[in-house]
Each structure stands twice: as structure tokens, then as C-alpha cells.
N, C-alpha and C positions, 0 to 999 in steps of 0.2 A: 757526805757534803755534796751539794747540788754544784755542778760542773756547770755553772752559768756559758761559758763561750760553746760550750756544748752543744746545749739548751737553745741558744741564739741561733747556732746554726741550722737546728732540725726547725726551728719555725720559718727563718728564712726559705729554706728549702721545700718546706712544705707549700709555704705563702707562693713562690714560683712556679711549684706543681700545678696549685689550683688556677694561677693566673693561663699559665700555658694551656688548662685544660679548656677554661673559660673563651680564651681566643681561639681555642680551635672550634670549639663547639658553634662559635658564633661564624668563623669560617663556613665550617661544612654549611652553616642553616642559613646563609647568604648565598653559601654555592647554588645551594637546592631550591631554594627561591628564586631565585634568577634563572638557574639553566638549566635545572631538571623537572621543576615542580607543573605540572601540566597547563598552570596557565602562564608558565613563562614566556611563551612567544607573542601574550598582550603586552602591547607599549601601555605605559602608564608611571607616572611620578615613584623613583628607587625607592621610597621613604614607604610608603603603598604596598609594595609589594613585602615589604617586611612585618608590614605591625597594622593594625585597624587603629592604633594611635595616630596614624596620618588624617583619616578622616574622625576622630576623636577630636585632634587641636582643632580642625577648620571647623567641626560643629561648636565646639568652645568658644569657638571666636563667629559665630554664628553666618560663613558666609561659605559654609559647604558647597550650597547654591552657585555661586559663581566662581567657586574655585574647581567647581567639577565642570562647568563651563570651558574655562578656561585651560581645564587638560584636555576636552573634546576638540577644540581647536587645535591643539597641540599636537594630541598622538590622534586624532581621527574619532569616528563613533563610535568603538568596542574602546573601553580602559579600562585598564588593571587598576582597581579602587583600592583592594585588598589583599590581602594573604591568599583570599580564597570569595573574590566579589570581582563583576565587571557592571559595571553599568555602560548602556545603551545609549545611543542618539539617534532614532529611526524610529517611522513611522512602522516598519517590521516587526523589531523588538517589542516596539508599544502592545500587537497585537499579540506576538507568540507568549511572551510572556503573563500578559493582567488577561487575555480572554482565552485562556488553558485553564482546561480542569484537571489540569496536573501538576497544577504550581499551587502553593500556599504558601504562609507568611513565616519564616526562621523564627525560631524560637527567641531572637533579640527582641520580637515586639511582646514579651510578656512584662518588657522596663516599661513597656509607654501606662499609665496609669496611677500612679504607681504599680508597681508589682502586685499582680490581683492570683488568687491560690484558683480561682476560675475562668475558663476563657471567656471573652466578651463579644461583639458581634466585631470588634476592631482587632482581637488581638489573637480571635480562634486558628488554629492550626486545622484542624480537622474540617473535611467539609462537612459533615453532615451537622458538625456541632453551630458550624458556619450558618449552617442554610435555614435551620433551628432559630437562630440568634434574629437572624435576619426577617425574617417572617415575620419574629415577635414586634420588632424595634419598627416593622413595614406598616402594620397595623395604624403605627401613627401617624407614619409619612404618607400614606397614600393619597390620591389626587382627590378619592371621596372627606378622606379626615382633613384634608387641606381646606376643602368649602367649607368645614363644619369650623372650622377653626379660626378663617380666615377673618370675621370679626374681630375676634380676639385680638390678633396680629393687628389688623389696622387699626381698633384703640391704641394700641403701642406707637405704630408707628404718628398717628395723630396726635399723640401727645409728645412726640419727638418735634412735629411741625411744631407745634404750640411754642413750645423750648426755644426752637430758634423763631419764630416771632415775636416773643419776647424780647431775643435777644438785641431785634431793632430799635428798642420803646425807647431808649438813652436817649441821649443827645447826640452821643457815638458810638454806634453797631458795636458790638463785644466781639470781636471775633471767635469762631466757633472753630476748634479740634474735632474733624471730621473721625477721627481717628475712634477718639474717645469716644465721639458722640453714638459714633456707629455699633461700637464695643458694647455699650450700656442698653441701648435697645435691642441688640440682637439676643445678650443674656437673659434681658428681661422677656422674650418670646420664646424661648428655647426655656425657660423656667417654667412657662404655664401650658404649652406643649409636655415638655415630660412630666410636668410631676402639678400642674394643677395651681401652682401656687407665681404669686407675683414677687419677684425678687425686689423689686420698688428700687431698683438702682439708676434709673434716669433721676429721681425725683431725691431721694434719701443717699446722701454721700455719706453718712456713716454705715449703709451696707455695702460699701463696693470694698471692703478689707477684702473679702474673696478675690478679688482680679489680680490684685499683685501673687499672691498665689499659687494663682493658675499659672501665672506668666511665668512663673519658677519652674512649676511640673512641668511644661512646657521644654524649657531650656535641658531641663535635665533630662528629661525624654529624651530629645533629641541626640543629645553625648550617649545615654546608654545602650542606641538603636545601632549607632555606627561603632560604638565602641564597649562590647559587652562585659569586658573585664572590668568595667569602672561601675560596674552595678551590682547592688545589692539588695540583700529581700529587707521590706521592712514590717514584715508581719501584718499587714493590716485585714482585717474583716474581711470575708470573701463571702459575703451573700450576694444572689446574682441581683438583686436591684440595686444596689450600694457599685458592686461592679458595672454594671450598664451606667448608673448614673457618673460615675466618673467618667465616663467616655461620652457618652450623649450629651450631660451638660457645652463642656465646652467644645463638642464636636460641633454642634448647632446652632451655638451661639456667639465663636469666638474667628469661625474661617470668613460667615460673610461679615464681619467689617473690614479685611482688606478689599473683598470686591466694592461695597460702597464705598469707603475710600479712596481706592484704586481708579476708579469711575469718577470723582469728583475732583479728584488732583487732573485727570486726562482731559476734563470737561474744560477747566480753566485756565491750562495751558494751548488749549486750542478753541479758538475762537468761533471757526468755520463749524466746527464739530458741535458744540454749545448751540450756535445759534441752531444748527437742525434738528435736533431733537428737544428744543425748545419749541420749534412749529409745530414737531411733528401731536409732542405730549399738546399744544395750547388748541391747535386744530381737534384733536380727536376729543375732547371733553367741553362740560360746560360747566361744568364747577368739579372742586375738587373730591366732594362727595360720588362722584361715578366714576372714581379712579380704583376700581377691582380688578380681581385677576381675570374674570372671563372678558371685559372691556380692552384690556392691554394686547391681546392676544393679536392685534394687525399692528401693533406699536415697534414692525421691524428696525428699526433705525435704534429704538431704548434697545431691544436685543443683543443688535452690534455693540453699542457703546460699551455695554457692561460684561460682554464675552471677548473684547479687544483687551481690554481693561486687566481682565481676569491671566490674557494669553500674556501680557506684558508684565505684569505683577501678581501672578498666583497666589492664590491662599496656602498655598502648601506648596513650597518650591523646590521643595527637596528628592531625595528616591526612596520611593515604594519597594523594600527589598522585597524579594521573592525566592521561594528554592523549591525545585522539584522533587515531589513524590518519589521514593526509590521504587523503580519498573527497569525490565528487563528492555524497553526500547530506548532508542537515545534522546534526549530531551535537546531541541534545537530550536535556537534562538538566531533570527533574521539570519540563517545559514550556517552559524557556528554549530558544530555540536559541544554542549557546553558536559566540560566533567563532573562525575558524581561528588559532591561537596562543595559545590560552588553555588553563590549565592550572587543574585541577575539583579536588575533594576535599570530601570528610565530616570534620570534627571527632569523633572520636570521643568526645571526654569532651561533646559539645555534646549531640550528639545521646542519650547515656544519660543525659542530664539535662535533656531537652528535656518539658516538662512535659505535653503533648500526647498521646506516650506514655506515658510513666511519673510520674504523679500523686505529688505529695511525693516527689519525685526525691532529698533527699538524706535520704529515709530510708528504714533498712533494713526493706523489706517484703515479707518470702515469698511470703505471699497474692499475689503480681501474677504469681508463676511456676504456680500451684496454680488459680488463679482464673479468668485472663485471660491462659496463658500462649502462645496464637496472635499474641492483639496484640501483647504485646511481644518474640517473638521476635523479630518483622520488623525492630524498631529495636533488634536486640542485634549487635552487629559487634566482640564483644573479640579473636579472632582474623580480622577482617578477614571479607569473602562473596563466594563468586564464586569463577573459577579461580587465581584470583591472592592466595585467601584460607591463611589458615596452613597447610599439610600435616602441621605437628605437632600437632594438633588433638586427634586422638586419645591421643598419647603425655599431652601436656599431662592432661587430663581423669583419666585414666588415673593419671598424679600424682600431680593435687592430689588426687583423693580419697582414695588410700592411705593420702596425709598424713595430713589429716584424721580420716580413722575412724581410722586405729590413734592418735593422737593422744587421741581422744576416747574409745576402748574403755579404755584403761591409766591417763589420769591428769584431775583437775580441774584446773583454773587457772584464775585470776584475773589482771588486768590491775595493774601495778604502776603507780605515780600517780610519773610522773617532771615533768622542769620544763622539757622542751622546748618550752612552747606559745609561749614569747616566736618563738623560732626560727621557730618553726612560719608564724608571722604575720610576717614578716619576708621568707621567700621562696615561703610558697606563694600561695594564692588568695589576690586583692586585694578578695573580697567577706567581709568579717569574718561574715556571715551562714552563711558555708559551713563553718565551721571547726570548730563542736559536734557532735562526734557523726560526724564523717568521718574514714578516713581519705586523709592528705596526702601526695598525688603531687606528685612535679618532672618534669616533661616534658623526660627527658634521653635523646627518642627513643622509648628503652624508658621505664620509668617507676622515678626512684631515690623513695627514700622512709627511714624509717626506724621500725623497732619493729613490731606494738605488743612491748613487756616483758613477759613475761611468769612467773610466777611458777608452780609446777606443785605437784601433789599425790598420789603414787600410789593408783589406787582398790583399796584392802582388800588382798584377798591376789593381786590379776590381776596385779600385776608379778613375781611371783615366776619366773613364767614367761622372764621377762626374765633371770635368772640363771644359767639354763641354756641360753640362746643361745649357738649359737657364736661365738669373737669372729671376725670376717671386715674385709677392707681388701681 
């Protein structure tokens, strides 16, 4: 016969063994994190120093970006991110770390893609697989495939003018989502760039099912880069064009719409600014026909706009993690020597808002690219520095200018006054100080956002030209 009070009391007892064993355990791995574990003498958030689920929730909640800002403020330029992660605020760090050929990328960025069984030119570890990847993917980006292309891209971008001059014919202008708009023609260039074919997603809104999508892999990218325990394999095809193409698609297609965005919201909250680069684009042309990239090339003033722009609202605001190569010398970052297991990174939104270089950081000011534009190129990284920095750098640029001047040669616009700011305060920056007069990134890897609205006005009779456009798709 089974002695029940017996019974009770060895589970009891067992149940407090385990408990006691559990609180010491969690003890000791508290103690050692905090006072022993080598990178315990970085200040940095208690919660950080325990789990990568610190930077896991603020990527969840997509404002990593300004939450790693906001410990730079706190505990200084070195923070303890993680268990075994410091990210950087220096123009120091920026260099020892992305221009070493002794750093390469942790094995967390084989989440970004999904999970591919082959490295891609984003997510290679190895140099030489790196420098392989690169060449290939180089082929398309270079400044000669840029001219051969560059047609192509400005039918795109001319049938985007088209779009919004239509969008004046009403009776009352439809306001335009810069955001979206931006979104739609970048895809649709980075579509006939990589792979030849027109995605027809400016034109055809039953092909844009793909964007919400991406905007997913995006977000979960992001969770599984800072938090690798939340990720999983999910088997998919590993042929290297299937792999490239998931990374080049929306590599190419989906960073510059915050820069033309980003650049159209700055435009419209600032007057002075608008009108100069208004002269500058209306003086250097004669119709919008001779608005090319070798024409653009004295257009310093578009340059500033949209690299201020970029410094203020990055396409990718997040950190580029990094870990060094195992060698027998010490690997040292802006002065630290950093220990074997540790994994380094720059805040990109930290650092283009790091007051040091760029004085009154959240506002928009030209003069700092016209003025003093040596110092602050050194802390500008919107496409990343170093060999491991964008390769579509060119294309990008290339872009967003087209946008821009023919934007600005054919029509005015003003900013429509919508009622997202609740929202706005709600999931982006938790410093209420940041929010006048910027525009609001979400750190979903790439950077999601939305608007600015905008409202258009054809100038005089320079649209007419617009009527005699072929229509193309």
C-alpha cells in the first residue's frame, strides 16, 4: 500500500532541491555576468548584460535604433548590448571595426534571408567567399552597367512623374504617400536591374502582394540578427541565384525609399531648403529631358539635401554586428582591446546623431555638408564603410537623385497636415524631444516608416512635356 504522506513529502522535497538549485544557478550566472565575465566593466542596461532578449524585445518593438541611442547617452560610447556584444559611438570604432580585414559578419546574419544553406554577398562569413560574391553582384553595379542601364531606370522613374501628374488632373490634387510611392518604383528598378524583368508594381496593384512580405522578412530578420535563439531553419532551396536574389531584391529596392522619402519630408518642413535646390535643379536644366546622371554631377546643393536626409533618417539604422577572425594579435577597437567572443558594432542612427560630429543633430542643416564636409563625412555610414560596405551605392545615389530633380524640375508641393502624430509617439522614439521636425523611422532592419503626404502642383507649362511621353511598363 502506497504511503501517500510519504510520497508528498519526497516530491516536496525534491520540488525545493530543484528550486534551490535553479536560484543558485541563476545566482552564480548573474554573479559572472556582472563581475567576472570580461566584458563586465562596460556600463550598459542590467537586462543586456544577461540575455540578447534585451535587444530581441526593443528589435520586436522595432525601435532598437533609438533605444541604443539612448544608452549611448547614458553610459557613454562603448555599451554592453549583450552577454557577449558592445556597440560603438565613434568615428574610431566606425573605422577599426567595417575597414579591418580581420572582422567579418557572426554567424547571426545567416537569419537575415530567410535562412539560406549558402552564403550570399550579405551574409558571407568568409572573405574570400565574400570577395567572390561581390565581384559577381559588382558586375551589375558598376558606374559602366550604371550608363547602360541608366534608360531603363529613368523610364521608371518618368512614369513615377507621370503618376504624380496625374495625380493633379482632379479638381483636387490626391495627395501622394511619398513613402509608398518611393517603395514601388525602387522595386520596380531593382527588378529589371537583377533579373531583367518589370515587376509593373507602380502600375498593377494586384502585383504588390510581394511588399507586405518582405516587410515581414524584414521584421523578423531584424529579431533573429539580435536575438539568435528565436530563430529557426526553415529549409528553403539554396541555389546561389534564388539566394542572391532574396538579398539583392529587396537590398536594391526597398533602402532607397527612405532616402527619397526621407529627403521629401526635409524638403517640406523647411522652406529655405526647398526653395535652393529648387533654383539650383530649375537653373541647371532646360527641360526635364536633360535631367541625367552625368548632368547632375555640379548639382552640389541635391547632394547635400539627400546625404543630410539620409544622416538624419537612415535607410538602415540599426548595427552592423561584426566579430573578429580568431589570431594570435589583439583585435582593438577605438582603444579597447576587445575579448575573444565578443561581438562589436556602430549604431548607425547613434552615431549620425552623435553631437560631437554633427552639432544640432536633429536638424536639417546643409551648411555641414558645404562647410565642414571632411568632418562629417568620417561619421556618415548610410550605406555602411569598408569592404563589406553597400555595393549598390552607386546605383542607390544614382536614384535617389533622378527622383528628386525630375520631382523638383516639373512640379511644387507641399506637405499635407495628417493626424498620425498620436501613432507616431506611440512606436517610434521614446525621447518626445525627437519628434518635431523629424522624420520617424522603425528599425525593421531596413527602416519601415510612413509618408511624408504629399500634395503636388504642376510648374506652368513644364508638364506639358509629360503628355507626350510614351506610355511604357
Amino acid at each position: 500500500m502506497i504511503d501517500v504522506t510519504h510520497l508528498g513529502s519526497q516530491v516536496l522535497a525534491a520540488a525545493w532541491y530543484g528550486f534551490v538549485a535553479v536560484i543558485s544557478y541563476l545566482s552564480l550566472y548573474v554573479a559572472y555576468q556582472t563581475l567576472f565575465h570580461p566584458l563586465s566593466r562596460y556600463p550598459g542596461p542590467f537586462v543586456a548584460k544577461l540575455s540578447d532578449a534585451y535587444s530581441g524585445y526593443h528589435a520586436f518593438k522595432r525601435q532598437l535604433h533609438t533605444t541604443t541611442r539612448q544608452s549611448h547617452l547614458k553610459y557613454g560610447n562603448v555599451v554592453r548590448q549583450g552577454p557577449n556584444k558592445l556597440v560603438f559611438n565613434s568615428v574610431g570604432a566606425l573605422q577599426d571595426i567595417y575597414r579591418n580585414d580581420r572582422t567579418t559578419k557572426p554567424k547571426e546574419y545567416s537569419a537575415i534571408g530567410p535562412r539560406l544553406k549558402i552564403p550570399t554577398i550579405f551574409t558571407a562569413r568568409d572573405r574570400q567567399v565574400h570577395r567572390a560574391r561581390r565581384q559577381l553582384i559588382g558586375r551589375a553595379l558598376s558606374d559602366r552597367s550604371m550608363r547602360l542601364f541608366e534608360p531603363a531606370m529613368l523610364d521608371q522613374i518618368d512614369l513615377l512623374v507621370r503618376l504624380i501628374y496625374h495625380s493633379t488632373q482632379g479638381s483636387q490634387p490626391t495627395a501622394i504617400n511619398m513613402t509608398e510611392r518611393a517603395r514601388l518604383v525602387g522595386f520596380d528598378i531593382a527588378g529589371l536591374l537583377g533579373f531583367g524583368y518589370n515587376l509593373n508594381l507602380q502600375t498593377r496593384e494586384e502585383n504588390r502582394l510581394v511588399l507586405p512580405m518582405l516587410e515581414a522578412g524584414f521584421f523578423w530578420s531584424g529579431i533573429f540578427l539580435h536575438w539568435p535563439l528565436t530563430h529557426a531553419s526553415d529549409g528553403i532551396r539554396s541555389s546561389e541565384l534564388w539566394a542572391e536574389a532574396t538579398v539583392f531584391l529587396p537590398a536594391a529596392g526597398d533602402t532607397t525609399k527612405t532616402a527619397v522619402a526621407a529627403t521629401f519630408f526635409y524638403l517640406s518642413q523647411n522652406a529655405q531648403c526647398y526653395q535652393k535646390l529648387a533654383n539650383e535643379i530649375r537653373s541647371s536644366f532646360t527641360n526635364g529631358s536633360e535631367i541625367r546622371g552625368p548632368t547632375m554631377v555640379g548639382c552640389q546643393y541635391l547632394r547635400a539635401c539627400i546625404d543630410e536626409a539620409m544622416r538624419m533618417s537612415p535607410p538602415v539604422a540599426g548595427i552592423l554586428w561584426r566579430e573578429a577572425y580568431p589570431s594570435e594579435q589583439p583585435f582593438t577597437v577605438d582603444g579597447h582591446v576587445i575579448p575573444p567572443g565578443t561581438t562589436v558594432g556602430v549604431n548607425i542612427y547613434s552615431i549620425h546623431h552623435n553631437e560631437e560630429y554633427f552639432p544640432d543633430s536633429f536638424t536639417y542643416r546643409l551648411e555641414r555638408w558645404i562647410d565642414d564636409e571632411r568632418t562629417v563625412r568620417d561619421a556618415f555610414a548610410p550605406f555602411s564603410v569598408g569592404q563589406r560596405g553597400c555595393a549598390g551605392k552607386t546605383m542607390a545615389y544614382l536614384e535617389i537623385s533622378l527622383v528628386v530633380a525630375k520631382i523638383m524640375w516639373y512640379f511644387d508641393f507641399r506637405a499635407v497636415p495628417r493626424s498620425g502624430e498620436a501613432q507616431a509617439r506611440k512606436t517610434g522614439t521614446t525621447d518626445e524631444s525627437e519628434l518635431d521636425g523629424v522624420f520617424k523611422l522603425l528599425d525593421n532592419f531596413t527602416s519601415s516608416h510612413d509618408g511624408p503626404h504629399l500634395e503636388f502642383q504642376p510648374r506652368g507649362e513644364y508638364c506639358k512635356e509629360l503628355d507626350d511621353m510614351p506610355e511604357k511598363s
